[in-house]
C-alpha positions as CSV (number, residue, x, y, z in Angstrom):
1,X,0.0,0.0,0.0
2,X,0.9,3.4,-1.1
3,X,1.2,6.0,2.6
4,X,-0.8,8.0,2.8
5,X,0.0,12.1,1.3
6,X,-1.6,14.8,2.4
7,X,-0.4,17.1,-0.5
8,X,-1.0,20.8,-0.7
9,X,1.2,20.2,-3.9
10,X,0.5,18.0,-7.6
11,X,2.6,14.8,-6.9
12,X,2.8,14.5,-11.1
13,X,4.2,18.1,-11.2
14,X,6.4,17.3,-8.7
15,X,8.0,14.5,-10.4
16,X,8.3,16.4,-13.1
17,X,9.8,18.8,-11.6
18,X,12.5,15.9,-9.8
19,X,13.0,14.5,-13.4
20,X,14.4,17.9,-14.8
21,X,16.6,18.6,-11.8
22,X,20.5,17.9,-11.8
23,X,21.3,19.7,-8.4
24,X,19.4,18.8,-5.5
25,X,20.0,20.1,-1.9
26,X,18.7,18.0,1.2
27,X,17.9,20.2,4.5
28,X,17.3,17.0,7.3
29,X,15.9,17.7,10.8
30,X,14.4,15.5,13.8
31,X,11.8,14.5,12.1
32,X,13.8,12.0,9.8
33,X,14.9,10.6,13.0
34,X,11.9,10.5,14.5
35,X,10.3,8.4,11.5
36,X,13.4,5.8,13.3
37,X,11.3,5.9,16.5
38,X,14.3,8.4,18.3
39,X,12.8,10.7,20.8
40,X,13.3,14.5,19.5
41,X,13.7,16.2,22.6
42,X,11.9,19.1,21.1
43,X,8.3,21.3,21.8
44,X,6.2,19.4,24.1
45,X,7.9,16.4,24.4
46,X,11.5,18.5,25.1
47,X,12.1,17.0,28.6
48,X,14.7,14.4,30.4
49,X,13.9,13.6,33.5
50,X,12.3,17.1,33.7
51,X,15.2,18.3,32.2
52,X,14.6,20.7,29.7
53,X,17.2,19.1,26.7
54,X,18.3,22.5,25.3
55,X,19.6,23.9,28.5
56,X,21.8,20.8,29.2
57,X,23.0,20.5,25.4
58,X,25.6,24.3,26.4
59,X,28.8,24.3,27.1
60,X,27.9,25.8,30.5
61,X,25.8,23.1,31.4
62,X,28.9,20.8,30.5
63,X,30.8,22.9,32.7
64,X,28.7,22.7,35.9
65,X,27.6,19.4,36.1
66,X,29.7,17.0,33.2
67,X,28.6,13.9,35.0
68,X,24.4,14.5,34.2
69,X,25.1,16.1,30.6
70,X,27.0,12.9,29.7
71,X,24.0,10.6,31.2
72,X,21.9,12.5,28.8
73,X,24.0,12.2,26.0
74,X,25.1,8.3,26.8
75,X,21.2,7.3,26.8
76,X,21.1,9.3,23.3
77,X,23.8,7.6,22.4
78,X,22.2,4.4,23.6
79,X,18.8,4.6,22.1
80,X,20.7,5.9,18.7
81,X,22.1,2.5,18.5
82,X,19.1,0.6,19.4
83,X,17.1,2.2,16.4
84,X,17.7,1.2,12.6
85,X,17.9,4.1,9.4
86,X,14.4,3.7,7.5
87,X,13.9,3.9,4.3
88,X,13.7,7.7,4.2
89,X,17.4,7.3,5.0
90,X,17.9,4.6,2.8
91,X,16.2,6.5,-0.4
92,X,18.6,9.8,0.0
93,X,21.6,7.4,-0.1
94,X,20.3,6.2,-3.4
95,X,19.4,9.8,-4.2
96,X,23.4,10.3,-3.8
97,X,24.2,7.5,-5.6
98,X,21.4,8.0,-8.8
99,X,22.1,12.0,-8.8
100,X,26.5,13.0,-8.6
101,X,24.7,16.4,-7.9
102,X,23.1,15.7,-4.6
103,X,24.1,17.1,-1.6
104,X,22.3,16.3,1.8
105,X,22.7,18.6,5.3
106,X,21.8,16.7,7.9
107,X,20.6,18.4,11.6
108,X,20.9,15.1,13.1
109,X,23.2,13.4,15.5
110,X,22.2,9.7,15.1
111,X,24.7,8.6,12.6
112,X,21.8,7.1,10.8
113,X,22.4,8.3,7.4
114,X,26.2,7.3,7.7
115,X,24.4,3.5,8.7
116,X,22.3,4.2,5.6
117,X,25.4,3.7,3.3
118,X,25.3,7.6,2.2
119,X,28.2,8.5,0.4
120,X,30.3,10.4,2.5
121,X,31.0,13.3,-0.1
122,X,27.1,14.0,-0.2
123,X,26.8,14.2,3.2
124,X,27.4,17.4,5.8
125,X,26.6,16.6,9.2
126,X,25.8,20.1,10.6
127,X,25.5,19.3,14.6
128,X,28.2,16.8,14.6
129,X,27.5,13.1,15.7
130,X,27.1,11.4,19.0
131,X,29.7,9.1,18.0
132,X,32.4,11.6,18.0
133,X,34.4,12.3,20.6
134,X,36.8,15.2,21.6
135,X,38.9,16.6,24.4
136,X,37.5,20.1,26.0
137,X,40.9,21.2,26.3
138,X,42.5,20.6,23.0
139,X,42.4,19.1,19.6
140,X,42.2,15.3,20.3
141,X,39.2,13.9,18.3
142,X,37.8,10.3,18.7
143,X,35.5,10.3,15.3
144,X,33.8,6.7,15.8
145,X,33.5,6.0,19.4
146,X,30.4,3.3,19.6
147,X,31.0,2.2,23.2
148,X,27.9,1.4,25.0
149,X,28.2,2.3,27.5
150,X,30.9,5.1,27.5
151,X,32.0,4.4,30.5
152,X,31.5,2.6,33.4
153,X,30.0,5.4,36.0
154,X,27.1,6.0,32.6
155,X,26.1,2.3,32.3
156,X,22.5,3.3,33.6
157,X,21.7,5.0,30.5
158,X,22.3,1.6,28.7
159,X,19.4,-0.4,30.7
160,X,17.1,-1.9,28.9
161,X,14.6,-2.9,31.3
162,X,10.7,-2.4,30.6
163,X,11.3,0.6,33.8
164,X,14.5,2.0,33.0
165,X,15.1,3.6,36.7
166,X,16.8,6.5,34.4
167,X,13.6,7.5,32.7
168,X,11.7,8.2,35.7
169,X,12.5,11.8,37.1
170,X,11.0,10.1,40.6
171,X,14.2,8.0,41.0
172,X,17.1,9.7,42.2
173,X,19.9,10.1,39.4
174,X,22.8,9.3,41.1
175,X,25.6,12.2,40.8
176,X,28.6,11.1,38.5
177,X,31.7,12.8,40.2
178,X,33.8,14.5,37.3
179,X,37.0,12.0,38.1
180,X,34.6,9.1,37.0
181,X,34.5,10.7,33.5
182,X,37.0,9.6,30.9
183,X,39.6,12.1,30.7
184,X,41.8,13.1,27.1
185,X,44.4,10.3,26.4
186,X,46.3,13.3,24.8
187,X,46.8,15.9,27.1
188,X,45.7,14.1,30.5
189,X,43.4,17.4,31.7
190,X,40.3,17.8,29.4
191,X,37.5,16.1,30.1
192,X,36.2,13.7,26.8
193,X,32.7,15.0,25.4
194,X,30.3,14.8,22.7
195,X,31.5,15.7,19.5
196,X,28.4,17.5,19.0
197,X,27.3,20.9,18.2
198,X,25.9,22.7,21.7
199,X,24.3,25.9,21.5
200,X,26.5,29.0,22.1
201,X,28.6,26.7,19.9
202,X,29.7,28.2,15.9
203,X,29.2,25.7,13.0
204,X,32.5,24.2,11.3
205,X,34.0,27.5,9.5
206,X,35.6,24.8,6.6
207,X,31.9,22.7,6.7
208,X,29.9,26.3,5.8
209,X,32.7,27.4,3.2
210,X,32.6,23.8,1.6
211,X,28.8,24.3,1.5
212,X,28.9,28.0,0.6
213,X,31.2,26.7,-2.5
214,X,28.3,24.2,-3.5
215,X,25.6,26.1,-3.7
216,X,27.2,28.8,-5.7
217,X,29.0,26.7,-8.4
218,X,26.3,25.8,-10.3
219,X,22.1,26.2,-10.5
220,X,20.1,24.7,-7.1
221,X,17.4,23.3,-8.9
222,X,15.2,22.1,-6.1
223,X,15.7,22.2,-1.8
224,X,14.6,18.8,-0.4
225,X,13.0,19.9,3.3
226,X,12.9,16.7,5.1
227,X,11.8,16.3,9.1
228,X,11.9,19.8,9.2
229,X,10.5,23.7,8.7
230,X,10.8,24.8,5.7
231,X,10.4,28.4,6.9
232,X,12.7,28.4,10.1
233,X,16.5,28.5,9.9
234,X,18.6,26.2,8.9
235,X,16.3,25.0,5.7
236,X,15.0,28.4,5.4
237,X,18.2,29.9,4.8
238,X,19.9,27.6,2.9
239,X,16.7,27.6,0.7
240,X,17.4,31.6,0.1
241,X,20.7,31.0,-0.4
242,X,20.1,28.7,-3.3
243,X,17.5,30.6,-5.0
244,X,19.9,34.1,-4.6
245,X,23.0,32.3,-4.7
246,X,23.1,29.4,-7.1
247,X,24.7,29.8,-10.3
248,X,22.7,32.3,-12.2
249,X,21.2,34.1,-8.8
250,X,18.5,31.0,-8.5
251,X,17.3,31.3,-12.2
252,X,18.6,29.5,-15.2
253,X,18.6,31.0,-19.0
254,X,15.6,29.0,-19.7
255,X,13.5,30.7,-16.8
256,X,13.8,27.4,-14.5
257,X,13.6,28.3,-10.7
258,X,14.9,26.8,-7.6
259,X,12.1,24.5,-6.3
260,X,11.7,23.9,-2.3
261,X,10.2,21.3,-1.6
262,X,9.2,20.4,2.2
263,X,8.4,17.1,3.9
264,X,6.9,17.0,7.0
265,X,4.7,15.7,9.8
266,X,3.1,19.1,9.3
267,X,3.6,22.2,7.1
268,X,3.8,25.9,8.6
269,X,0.7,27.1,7.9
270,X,-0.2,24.6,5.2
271,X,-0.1,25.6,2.0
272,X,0.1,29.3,3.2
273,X,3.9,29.6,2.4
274,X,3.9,27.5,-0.2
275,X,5.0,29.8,-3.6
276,X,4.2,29.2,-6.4
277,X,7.1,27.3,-7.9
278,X,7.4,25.4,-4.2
279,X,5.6,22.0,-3.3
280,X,5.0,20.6,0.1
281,X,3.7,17.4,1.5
282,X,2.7,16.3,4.9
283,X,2.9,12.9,6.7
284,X,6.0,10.4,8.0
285,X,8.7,11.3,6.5
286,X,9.7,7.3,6.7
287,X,6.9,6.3,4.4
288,X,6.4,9.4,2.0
289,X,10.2,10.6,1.0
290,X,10.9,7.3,-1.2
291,X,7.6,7.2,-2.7
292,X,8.0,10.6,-3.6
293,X,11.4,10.0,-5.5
294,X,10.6,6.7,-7.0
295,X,10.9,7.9,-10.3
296,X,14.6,8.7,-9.6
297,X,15.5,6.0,-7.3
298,X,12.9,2.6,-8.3
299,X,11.3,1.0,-5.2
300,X,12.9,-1.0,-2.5
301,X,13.0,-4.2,-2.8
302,X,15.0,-5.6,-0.4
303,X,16.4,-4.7,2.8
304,X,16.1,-1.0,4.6
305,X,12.7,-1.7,5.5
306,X,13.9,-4.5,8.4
307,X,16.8,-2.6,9.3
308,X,20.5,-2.3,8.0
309,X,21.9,-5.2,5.7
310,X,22.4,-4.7,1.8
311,X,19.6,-2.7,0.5
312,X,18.7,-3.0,-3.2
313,X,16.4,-1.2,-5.7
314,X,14.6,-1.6,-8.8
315,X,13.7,0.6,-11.3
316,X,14.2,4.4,-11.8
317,X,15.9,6.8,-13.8
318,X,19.0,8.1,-12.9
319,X,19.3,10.5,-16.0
320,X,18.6,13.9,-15.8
């Protein structure tokens, strides 16, 4: 069975639209992660332990208490490598392979597109990754740490019990000193943490150039917006920056514009923001994002859908 689209967009105009382009841009956020069953730690649900997650992703936080920042990170950690990519993941690694002129920004942390089998040169992990490790004191790096647990003072965030004691904000958390954290096997003082981006944090300079460069070389023909806003920042702006910025200032000599087109549990405002040249769709990204690009990528026919293992496709057109 075909999921179900609610489209405030024609899905044969948007294929038509896929077929012509050459340069595709992915913007990724939670909500491709959350189509993997991972909590999002966002609106509503934003709390750990009655924690709210955004003030314990800083540096500060990090600072003052290192020992309940890195329980909240090793139970991400944890549930990232319980859950599997789904086939969203698994049809923009195909995208990748099918278009050379695909390039996917990911917001996420999970690793899961890397699991996917994306190409690694069509792939810009904005935030970082859970798995990568670094010293807060200099420039030792750790870029594939999958220890579960981390350490031996954070195995409580790896219990799998039906009653995780961890998850309930009634049981105490027991305080993990500093000196039971891993400390830098390069310099001996800083303190290991998540190689991810906190807030208060900059982006990768050399990342934003590299992606700067990509968008201007050439025409953006169409902004994928998948698990995300399509009119907050990141996907917002990189979708400006496309339409003003790639190649001929978003407009090719045959009057073709830059396309954004959004995928998402819900749309801002439904079809409100929605231009005229723009398409949006709503629903789990999951299910709808490789229906949507069948005609590129064929349908799945083994693998992906059951979890990671070789993945293969039949069908579509990677000519365009």
């Amino acid at each position: 069975m075909p999921p179900s689209i609610t489209s405030y967009s024609s899905i044969s105009a948007f294929h038509a639209k896929l077929a012509q382009s050459k340069r595709i841009l992915a913007v990724c956020g939670a909500g491709l992660s959350a189509a993997s069953g991972l909590p999002t730690f966002r609106g509503a649900g934003g709390l750990w332990r009655n924690h709210d997650a955004m003030t314990l992703a800083t540096p500060e936080a990090f600072e003052a208490d290192p020992g309940l920042v890195w329980m909240f990170y090793a139970y991400r950690r944890h549930m990232a490598l319980k859950a599997k990519p789904n086939p969203a993941h698994y049809a923009l690694a195909e995208l990748a392979r099918r278009r050379p002129g695909f390039m996917c920004l990911s917001q996420n942390v999970d690793n899961l597109h890397v699991r996917a089998s994306h190409p690694s040169s069509q792939l810009k992990l904005l935030h970082g990754s859970l798995f990568a490790i670094k010293c807060t004191e200099c420039s030792w790096t750790d870029p594939n740490n999958t220890l579960d647990p981390f350490c031996p003072s954070l195995a409580p965030a790896s219990d799998d019990s039906p009653s995780p004691a961890l998850l309930d904000p009634k049981n105490p958390l027991a305080h993990v000193p500093r000196e039971e954290l891993p400390r830098c096997p390069e310099c001996k003082t800083g303190l290991q943490r998540p190689g991810v981006v906190w807030f208060g944090e900059a982006l990768d300079e050399q990342m934003l150039r590299d992606i700067d460069e990509w968008i201007a070389r050439e025409q953006v023909d169409m902004v994928l917006v998948v698990g995300t806003s399509g009119t907050v920042w990141p996907a917002a702006g990189f979708a400006e920056q496309a339409r003003s910025g790639g190649g001929k200032g978003g407009k090719k000599q045959g009057g073709t514009t830059t396309s954004v087109v959004t995928v998402n549990m819900e749309l801002d405002g439904g079809r409100g923001y929605l231009s005229k040249n723009d398409f949006g769709f709503e629903g789990d990204a999951g299910e709808l994002l490789p229906k949507l690009l069948e005609p590129v990528i064929g349908r799945m026919v083994q693998g992906g859908e059951n979890g990671e293992g070789e993945v293969r496709w039949e069908g579509g057109d990677c000519s365009a």
